[in-house]
N, C-alpha and C positions, 0 to 999 in steps of 0.2 A: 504494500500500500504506500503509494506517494507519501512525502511528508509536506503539505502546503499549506497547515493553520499557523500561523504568528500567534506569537506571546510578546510583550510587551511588560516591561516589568523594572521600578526603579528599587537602586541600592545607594548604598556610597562606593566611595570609588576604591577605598580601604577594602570594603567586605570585599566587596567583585577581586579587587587583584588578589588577596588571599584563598580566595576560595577555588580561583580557578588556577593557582599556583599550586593547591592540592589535586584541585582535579586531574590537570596535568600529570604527576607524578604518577595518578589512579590510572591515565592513559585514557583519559575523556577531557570532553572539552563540556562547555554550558547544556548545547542543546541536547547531550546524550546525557548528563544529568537529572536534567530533568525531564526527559522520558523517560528516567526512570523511575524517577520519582511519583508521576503521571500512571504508572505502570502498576507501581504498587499502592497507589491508594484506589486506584482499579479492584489490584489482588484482595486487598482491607477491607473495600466497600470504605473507606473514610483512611484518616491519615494512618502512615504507617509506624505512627509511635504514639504513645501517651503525653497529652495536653493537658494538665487540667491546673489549677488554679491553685497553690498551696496554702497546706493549712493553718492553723494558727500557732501549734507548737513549731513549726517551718519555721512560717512567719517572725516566731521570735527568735529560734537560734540565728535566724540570717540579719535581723537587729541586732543582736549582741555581737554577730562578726563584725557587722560594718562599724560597730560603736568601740571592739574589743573588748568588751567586755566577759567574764565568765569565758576567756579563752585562754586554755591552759599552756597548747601547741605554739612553738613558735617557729615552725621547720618541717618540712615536709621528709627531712627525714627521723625528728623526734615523731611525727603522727605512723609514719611508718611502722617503727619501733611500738610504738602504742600499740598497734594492730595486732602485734604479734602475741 
């Protein structure tokens, strides 16, 4: 099947060159992207990941990160450590 419907779509000019600086690497460019993207919310019936709205315990640890507050970590590889 042809491909002959345009999309139309603004970003910044940061997003765009990053994203398709990965694409690249992936060995695609925009418009195979987003076929494929287009492909799988096909497969989905709706988008191919989970959206939804966070909650209020969320809501507050991501306060306290941005405030620092109640944040023990200061290194991602002390959180690492943590993990173990």
């Amino acid at each position: 099947m042809p491909k002959d419907a345009f999309i139309r779509a603004r970003t910044t000019v940061d997003l765009k060159e990053r994203v398709e600086t990965i694409l690249a690497r992936l060995g695609m460019n925009t418009s195979d992207a987003i076929n494929l993207f287009f492909h799988q919310v096909e497969l989905h019936n709706g988008l191919p990941f989970e959206v939804k709205l966070p909650n209020a315990e969320t809501l507050s640890a991501l306060n306290d990160l941005e405030k620092n507050r109640d944040v023990t970590i200061s290194s991602l590889a002390e959180f690492k450590q943590s993990l173990e």
